[in-house]
LUMKE-87681 format. One record per residue (C-alpha): residue number from 1; x, y, z. Coordinates in steps of 0.2 Angstrom, whole numbers, padded with zeros to 4 digits, always signed. Example, Ala and Ser with C-alpha at 12.3 -4.5 7.8 and 13.67 -1.06 7.14 Angstrom:
<r resi="1" px="+0062" py="-0022" pz="+0039"/>
<r resi="2" px="+0068" py="-0005" pz="+0036"/>
// end
This chain:
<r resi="1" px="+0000" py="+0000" pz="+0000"/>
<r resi="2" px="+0006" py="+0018" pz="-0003"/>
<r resi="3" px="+0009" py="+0027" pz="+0012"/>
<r resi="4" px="-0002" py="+0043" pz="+0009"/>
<r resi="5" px="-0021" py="+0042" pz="+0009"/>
<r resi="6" px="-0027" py="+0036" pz="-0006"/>
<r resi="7" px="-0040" py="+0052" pz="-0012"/>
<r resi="8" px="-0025" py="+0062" pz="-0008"/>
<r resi="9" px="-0014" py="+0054" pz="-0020"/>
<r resi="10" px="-0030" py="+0055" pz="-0033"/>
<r resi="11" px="-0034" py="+0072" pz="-0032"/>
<r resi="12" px="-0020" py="+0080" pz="-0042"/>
<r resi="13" px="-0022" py="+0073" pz="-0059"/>
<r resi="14" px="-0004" py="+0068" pz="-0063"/>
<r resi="15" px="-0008" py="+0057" pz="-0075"/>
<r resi="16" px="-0025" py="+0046" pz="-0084"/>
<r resi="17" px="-0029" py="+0035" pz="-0074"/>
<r resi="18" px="-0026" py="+0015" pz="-0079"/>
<r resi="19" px="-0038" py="+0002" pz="-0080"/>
<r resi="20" px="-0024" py="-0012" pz="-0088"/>
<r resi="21" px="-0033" py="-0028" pz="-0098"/>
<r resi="22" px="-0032" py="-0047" pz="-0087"/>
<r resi="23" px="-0020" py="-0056" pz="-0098"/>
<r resi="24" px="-0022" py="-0073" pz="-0102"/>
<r resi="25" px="-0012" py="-0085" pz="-0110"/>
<r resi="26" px="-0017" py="-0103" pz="-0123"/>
<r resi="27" px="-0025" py="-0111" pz="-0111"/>
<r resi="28" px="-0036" py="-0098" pz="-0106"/>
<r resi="29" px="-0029" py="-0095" pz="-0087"/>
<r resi="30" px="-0022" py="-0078" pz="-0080"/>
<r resi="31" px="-0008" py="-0075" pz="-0088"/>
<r resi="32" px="+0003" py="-0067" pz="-0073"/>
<r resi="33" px="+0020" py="-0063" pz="-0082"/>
<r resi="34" px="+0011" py="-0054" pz="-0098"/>
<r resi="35" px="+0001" py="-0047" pz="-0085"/>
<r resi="36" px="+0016" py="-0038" pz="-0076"/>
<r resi="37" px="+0023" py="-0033" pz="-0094"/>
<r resi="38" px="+0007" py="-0024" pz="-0097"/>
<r resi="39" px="+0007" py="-0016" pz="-0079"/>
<r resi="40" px="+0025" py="-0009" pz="-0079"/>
<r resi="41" px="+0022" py="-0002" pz="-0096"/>
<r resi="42" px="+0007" py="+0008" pz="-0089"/>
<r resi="43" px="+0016" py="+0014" pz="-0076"/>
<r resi="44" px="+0032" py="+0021" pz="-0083"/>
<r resi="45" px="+0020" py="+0028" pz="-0097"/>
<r resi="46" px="+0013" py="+0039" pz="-0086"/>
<r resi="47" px="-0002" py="+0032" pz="-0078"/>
<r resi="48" px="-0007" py="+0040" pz="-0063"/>
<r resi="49" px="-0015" py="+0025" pz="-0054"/>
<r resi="50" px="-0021" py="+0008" pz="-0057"/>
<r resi="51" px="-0035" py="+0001" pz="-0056"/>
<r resi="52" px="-0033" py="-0016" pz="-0056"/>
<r resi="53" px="-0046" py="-0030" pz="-0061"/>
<r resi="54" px="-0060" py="-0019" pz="-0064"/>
<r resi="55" px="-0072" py="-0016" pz="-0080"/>
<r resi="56" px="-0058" py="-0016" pz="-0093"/>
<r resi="57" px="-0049" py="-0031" pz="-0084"/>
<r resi="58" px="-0063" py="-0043" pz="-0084"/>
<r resi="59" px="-0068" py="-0042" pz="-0066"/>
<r resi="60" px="-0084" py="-0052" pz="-0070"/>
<r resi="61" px="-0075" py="-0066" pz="-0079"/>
<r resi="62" px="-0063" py="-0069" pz="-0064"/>
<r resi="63" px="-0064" py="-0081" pz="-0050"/>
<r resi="64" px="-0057" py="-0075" pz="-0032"/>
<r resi="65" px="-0041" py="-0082" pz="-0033"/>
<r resi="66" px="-0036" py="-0076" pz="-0050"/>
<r resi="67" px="-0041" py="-0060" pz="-0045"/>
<r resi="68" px="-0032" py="-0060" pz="-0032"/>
<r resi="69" px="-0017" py="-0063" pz="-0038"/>
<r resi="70" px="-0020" py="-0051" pz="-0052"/>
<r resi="71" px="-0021" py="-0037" pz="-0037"/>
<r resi="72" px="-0006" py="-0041" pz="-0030"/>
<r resi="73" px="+0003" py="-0043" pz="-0047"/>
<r resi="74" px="-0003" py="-0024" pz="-0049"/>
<r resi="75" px="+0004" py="-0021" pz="-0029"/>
<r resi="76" px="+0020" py="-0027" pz="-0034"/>
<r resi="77" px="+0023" py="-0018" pz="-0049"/>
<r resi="78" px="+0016" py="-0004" pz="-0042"/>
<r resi="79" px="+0029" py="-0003" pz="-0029"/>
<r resi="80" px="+0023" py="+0011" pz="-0019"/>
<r resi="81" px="+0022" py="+0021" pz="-0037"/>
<r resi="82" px="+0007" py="+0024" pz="-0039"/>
<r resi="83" px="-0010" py="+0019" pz="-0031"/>
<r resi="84" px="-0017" py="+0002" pz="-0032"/>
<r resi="85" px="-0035" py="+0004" pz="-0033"/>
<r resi="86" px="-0046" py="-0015" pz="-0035"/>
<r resi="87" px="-0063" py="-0019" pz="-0042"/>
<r resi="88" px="-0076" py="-0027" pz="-0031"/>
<r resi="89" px="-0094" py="-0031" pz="-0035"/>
<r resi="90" px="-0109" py="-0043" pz="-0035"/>
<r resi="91" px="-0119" py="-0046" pz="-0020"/>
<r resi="92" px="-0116" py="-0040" pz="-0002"/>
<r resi="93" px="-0106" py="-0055" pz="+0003"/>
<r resi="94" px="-0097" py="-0057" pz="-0014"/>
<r resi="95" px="-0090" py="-0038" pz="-0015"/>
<r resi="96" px="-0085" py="-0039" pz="+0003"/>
<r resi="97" px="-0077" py="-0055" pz="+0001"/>
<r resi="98" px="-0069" py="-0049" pz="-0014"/>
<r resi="99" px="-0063" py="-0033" pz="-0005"/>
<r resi="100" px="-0055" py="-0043" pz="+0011"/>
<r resi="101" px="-0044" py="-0051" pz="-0005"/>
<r resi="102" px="-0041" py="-0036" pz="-0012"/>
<r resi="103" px="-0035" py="-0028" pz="+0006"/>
<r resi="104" px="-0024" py="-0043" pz="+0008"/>
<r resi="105" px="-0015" py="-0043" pz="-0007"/>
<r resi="106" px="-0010" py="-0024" pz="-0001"/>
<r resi="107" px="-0022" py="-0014" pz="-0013"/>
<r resi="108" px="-0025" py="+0004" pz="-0006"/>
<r resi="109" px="-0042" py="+0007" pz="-0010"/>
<r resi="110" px="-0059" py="-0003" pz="-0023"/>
<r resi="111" px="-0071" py="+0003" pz="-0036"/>
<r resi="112" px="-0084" py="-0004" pz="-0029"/>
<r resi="113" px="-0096" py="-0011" pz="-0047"/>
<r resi="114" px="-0114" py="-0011" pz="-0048"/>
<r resi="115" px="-0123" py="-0024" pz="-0039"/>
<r resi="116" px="-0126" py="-0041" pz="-0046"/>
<r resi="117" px="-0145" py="-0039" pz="-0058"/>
<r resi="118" px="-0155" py="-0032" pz="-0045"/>
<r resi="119" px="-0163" py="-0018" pz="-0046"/>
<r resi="120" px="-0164" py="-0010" pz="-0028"/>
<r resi="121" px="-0171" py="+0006" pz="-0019"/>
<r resi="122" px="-0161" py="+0020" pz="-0013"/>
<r resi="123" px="-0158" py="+0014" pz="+0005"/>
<r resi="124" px="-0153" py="-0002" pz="-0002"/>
<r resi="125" px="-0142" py="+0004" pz="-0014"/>
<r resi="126" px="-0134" py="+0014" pz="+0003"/>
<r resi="127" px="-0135" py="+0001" pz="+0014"/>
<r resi="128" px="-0126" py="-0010" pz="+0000"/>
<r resi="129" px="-0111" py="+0001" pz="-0002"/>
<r resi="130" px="-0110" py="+0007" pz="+0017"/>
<r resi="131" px="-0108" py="-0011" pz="+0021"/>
<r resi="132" px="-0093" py="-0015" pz="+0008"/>
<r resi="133" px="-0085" py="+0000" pz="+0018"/>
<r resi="134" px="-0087" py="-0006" pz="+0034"/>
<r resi="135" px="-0080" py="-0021" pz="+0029"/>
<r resi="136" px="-0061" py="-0020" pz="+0027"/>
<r resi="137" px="-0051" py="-0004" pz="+0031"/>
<r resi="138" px="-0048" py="+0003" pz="+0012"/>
<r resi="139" px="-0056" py="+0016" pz="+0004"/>
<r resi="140" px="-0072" py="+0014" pz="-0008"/>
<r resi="141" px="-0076" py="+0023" pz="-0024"/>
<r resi="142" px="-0094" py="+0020" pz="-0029"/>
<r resi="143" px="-0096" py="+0017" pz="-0048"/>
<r resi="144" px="-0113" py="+0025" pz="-0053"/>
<r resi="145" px="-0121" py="+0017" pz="-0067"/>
<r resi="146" px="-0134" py="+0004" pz="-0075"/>
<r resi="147" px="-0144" py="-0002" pz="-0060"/>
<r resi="148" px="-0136" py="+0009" pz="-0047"/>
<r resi="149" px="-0140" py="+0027" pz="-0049"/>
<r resi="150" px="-0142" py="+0039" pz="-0034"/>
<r resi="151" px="-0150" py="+0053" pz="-0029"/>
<r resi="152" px="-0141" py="+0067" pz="-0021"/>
<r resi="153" px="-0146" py="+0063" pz="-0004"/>
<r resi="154" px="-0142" py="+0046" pz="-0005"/>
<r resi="155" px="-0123" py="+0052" pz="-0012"/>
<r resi="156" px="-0121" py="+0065" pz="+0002"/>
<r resi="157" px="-0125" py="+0050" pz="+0015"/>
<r resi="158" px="-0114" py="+0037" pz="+0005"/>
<r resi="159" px="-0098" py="+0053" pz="+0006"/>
<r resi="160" px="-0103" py="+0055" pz="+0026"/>
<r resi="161" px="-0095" py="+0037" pz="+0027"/>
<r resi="162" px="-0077" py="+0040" pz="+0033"/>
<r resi="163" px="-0071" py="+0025" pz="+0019"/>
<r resi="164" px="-0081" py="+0031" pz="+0006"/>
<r resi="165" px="-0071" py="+0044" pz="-0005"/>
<r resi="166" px="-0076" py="+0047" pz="-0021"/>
<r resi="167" px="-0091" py="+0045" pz="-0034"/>
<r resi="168" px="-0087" py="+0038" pz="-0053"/>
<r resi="169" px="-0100" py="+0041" pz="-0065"/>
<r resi="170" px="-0102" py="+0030" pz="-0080"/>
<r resi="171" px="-0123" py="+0036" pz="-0080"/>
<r resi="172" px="-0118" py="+0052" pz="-0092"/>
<r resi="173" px="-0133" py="+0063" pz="-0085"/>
<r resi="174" px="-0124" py="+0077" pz="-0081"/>
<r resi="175" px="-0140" py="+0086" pz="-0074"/>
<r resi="176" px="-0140" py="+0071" pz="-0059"/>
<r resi="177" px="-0123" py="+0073" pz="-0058"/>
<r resi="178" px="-0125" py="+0091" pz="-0057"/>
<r resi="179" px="-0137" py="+0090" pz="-0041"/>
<r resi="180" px="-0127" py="+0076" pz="-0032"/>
<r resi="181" px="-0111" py="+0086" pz="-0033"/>
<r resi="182" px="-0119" py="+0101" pz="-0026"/>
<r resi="183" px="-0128" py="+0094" pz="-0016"/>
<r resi="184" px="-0114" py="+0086" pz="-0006"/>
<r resi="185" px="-0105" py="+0105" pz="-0009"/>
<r resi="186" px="-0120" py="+0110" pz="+0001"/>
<r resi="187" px="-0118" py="+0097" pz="+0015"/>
<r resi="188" px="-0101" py="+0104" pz="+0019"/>
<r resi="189" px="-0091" py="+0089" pz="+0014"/>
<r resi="190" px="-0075" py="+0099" pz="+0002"/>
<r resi="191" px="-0064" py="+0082" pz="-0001"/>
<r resi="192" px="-0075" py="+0071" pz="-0010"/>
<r resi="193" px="-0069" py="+0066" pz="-0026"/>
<r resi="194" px="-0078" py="+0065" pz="-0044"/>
<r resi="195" px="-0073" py="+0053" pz="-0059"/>
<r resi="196" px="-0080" py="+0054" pz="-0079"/>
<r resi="197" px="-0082" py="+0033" pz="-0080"/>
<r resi="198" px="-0091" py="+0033" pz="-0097"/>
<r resi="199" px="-0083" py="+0023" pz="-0110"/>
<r resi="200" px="-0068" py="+0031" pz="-0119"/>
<r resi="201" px="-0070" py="+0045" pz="-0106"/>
<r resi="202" px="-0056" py="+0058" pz="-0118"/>
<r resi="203" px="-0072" py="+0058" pz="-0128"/>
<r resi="204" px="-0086" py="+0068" pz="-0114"/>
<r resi="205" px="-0071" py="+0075" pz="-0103"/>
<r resi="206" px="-0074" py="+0093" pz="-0108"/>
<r resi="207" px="-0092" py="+0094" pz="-0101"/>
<r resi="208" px="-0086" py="+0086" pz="-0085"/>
<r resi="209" px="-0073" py="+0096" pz="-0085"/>
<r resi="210" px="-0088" py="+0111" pz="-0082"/>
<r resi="211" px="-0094" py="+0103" pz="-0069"/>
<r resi="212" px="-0077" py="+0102" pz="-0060"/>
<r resi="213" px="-0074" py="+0086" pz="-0063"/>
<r resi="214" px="-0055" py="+0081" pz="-0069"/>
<r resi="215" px="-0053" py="+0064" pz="-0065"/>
<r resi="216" px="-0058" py="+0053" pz="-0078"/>
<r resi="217" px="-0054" py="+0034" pz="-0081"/>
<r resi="218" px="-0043" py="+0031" pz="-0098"/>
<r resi="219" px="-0045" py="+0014" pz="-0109"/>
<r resi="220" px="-0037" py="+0022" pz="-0122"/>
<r resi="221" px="-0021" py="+0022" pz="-0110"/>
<r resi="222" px="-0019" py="+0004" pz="-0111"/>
<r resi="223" px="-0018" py="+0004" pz="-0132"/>
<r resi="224" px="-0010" py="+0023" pz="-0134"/>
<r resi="225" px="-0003" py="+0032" pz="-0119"/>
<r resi="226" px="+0005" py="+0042" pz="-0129"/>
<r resi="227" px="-0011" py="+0048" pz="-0137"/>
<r resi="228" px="-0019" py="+0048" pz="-0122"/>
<r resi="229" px="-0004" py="+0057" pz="-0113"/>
<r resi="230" px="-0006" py="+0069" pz="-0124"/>
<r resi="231" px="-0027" py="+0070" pz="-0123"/>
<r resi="232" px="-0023" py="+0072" pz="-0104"/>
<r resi="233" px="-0011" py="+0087" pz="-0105"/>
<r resi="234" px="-0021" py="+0096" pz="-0116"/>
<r resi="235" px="-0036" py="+0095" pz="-0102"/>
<r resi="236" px="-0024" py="+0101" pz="-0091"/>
<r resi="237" px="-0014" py="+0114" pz="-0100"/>
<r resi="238" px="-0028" py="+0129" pz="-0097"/>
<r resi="239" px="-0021" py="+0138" pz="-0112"/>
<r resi="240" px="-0027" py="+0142" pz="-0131"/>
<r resi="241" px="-0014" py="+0130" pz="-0138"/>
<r resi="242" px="-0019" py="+0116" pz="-0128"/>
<r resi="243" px="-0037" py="+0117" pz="-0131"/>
<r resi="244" px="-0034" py="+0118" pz="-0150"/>
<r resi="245" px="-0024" py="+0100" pz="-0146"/>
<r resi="246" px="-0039" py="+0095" pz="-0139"/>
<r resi="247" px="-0049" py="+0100" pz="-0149"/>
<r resi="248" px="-0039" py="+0091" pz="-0163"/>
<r resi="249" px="-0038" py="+0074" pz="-0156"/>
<r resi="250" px="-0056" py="+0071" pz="-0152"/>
<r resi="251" px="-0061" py="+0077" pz="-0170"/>
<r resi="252" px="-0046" py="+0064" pz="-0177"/>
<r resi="253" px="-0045" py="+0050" pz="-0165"/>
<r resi="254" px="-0056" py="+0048" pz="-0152"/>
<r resi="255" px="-0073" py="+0052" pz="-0163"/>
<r resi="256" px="-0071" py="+0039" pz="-0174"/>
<r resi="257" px="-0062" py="+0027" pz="-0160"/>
<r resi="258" px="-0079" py="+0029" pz="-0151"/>
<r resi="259" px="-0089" py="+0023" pz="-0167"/>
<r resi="260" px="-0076" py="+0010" pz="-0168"/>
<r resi="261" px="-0082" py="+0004" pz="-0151"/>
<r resi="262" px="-0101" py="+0006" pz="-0153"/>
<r resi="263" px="-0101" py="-0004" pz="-0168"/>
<r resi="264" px="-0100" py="-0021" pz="-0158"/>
<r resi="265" px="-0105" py="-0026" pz="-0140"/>
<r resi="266" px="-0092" py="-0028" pz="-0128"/>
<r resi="267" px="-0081" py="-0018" pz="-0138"/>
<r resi="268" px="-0077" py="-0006" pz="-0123"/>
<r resi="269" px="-0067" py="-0022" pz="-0117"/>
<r resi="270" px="-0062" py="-0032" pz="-0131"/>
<r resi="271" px="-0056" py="-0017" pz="-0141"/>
<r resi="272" px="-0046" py="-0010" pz="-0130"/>
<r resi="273" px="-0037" py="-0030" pz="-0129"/>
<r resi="274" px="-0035" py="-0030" pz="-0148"/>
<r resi="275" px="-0026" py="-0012" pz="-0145"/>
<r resi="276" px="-0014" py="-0020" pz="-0132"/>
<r resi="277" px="-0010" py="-0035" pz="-0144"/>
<r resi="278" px="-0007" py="-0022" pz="-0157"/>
<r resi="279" px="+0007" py="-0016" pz="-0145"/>
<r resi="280" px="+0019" py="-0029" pz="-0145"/>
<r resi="281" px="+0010" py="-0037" pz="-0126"/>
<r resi="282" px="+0003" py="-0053" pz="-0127"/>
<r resi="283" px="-0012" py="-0052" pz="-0115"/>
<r resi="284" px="-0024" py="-0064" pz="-0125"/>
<r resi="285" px="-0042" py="-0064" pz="-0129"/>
<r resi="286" px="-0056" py="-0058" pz="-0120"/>
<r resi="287" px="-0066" py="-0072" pz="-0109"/>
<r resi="288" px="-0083" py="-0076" pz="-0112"/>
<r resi="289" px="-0096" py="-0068" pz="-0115"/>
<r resi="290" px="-0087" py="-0057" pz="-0123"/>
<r resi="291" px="-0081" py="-0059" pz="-0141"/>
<r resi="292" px="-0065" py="-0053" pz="-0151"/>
<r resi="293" px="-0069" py="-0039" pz="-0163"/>
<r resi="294" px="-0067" py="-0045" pz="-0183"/>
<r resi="295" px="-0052" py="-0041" pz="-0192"/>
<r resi="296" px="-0058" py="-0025" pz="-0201"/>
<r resi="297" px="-0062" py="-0017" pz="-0184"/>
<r resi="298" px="-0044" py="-0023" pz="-0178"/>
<r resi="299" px="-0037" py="-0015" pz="-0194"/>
<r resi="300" px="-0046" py="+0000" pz="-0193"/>
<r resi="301" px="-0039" py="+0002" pz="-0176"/>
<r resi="302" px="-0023" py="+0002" pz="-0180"/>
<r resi="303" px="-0024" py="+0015" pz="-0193"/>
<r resi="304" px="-0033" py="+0026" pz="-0182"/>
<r resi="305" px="-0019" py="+0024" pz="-0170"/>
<r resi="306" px="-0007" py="+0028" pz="-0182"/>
<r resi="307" px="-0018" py="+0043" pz="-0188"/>
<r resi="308" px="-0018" py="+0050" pz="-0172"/>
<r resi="309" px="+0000" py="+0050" pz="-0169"/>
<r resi="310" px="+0001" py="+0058" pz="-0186"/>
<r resi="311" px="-0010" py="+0073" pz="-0183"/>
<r resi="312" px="+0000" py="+0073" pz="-0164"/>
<r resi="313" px="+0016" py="+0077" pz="-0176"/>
<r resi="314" px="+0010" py="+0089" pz="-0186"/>
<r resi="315" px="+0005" py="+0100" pz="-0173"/>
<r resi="316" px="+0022" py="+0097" pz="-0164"/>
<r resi="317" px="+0029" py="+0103" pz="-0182"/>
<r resi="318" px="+0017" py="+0116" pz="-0189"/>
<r resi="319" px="+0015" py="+0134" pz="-0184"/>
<r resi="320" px="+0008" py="+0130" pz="-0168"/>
<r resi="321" px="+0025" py="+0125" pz="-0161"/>
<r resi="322" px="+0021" py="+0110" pz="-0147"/>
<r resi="323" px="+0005" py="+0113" pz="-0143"/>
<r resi="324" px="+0003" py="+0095" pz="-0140"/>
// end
């Protein structure tokens, strides 16, 4: 575990955050040494945290052991780096069970998934997630999305919780997210955190941005850091050069990446797997139920990879001067 508080080593945006792929090898089980390769290049890329074994890693398709082990693969390599942070989900007992792992194999903090199907009223939804945070002595950050949306009472009472530090929104309705964030404002708690979870989150981050939201979770990270390096420092830069930069790669990269991973279900996940491959790191396919994308999808991936660090060298070049 890293030894300062986990919200404070999230709050200042160093970096995008890293959701890294589960590697796996021929036989289909957790590959752990491809798994470390994918890790450490995250990390000395730039990523600001990871978060292991969560949506993009396939926390659903993993049993307890392997993920486990895939946490404290991500410890390890972590070193003290940079936060470890662990998925955990499914019913009460399952995502305390899962988070009891997670604090064991020295992760500093979970993102805490939707529960398992059911749909559940607000005070179970609290209850649920109050519970996880009781549960082990790490911090929680509650993903909002599908079957578990909140009201803004509900998220004041969930960031009351000592543990409890930090709301992800993968919903996209910035007017709810609007009212929880004031709302909490309004309750006098300062240090909660906010993070933009949609899917290829580059591509929304300028809205949340408005809303004082800089956090966001990066898939794209996994496939491009240096696209994505670059996406992050734009956001960050505060100046007419970077938000031209900006401006550029969502119009030529991540507009048509996001077409690319709406045009097939699962594709949030096995896309981005395809993209690692196309790196040089041999992490596998994705488990079922989800499927590979075809070969013309994986093709036009890596053009539009290329393509983007193309456009990212003609502005390094051109009259701009740097403003990547």
């Amino acid at each position: 575990m890293t030894p300062a508080p986990l919200a404070a080593r999230l709050r200042i945006p160093s970096g995008p955050l890293f959701f890294p792929v589960t590697a796996y090898g021929l036989d289909g089980a957790v590959d752990l040494d491809a798994y470390r390769v994918h890790l450490r290049a995250g990390i000395e890329a730039g990523g600001a945290a990871v978060f292991a074994a969560c949506g993009t890693g396939e926390f659903h398709a993993l049993t307890p052991e392997e993920f486990q082990a895939c946490v404290a693969a991500a410890v390890e390599e972590a070193a003290g780096r940079v936060p470890v942070v662990a998925g955990t989900g499914y019913g009460t007992a399952l995502a305390v069970r899962y988070a009891t792992l997670a604090e064991q194999a020295g992760a500093d903090g979970l993102l805490a998934l939707p529960p398992y199907l059911v749909a559940a009223e607000q005070r179970g939804l609290v209850r649920h997630y109050s519970q996880l945070a009781d549960a082990t002595g790490l911090d929680v950050i509650v993903y909002q999305r599908d079957n578990a949306l909140f009201t803004p009472d509900s998220v004041v009472e969930l960031a009351r919780h000592p543990r409890i530090i930090g709301l992800k929104d993968g919903h996209g309705d910035l007017g709810l997210l609007q009212g929880e964030i004031s709302a909490v404002r309004a309750a006098g708690i300062e240090d909660f955190l906010y993070f933009n979870g949609l899917p290829t989150a580059e591509w929304t981050q300028r809205a949340y941005r408005a809303l004082g939201v800089t956090l966001y979770s990066s898939a794209a990270f996994c496939f491009a850091p240096d696209l994505a390096l670059a996406c992050h420092r734009a956001l960050h830069a505060g100046t007419p050069e970077g938000e031209a930069t900006l401006t550029a790669l969502l119009d030529g990269f991540y507009r048509p990446l996001v077409a690319l991973r709406d045009s097939g279900r699962g594709y949030a996940v096995s896309l981005v797997k395809a993209g690692v491959r196309q790196r040089g790191q041999d992490v596998g396919p994705v488990r079922p139920p989800l499927t590979e994308p075809d070969a013309a999808t994986v093709r036009a991936l890596a053009e539009l990879v290329e393509e983007g660090r193309e456009l990212l060298a003609r502005r390094s070049t051109g009259p701009e001067g740097g403003a990547a």
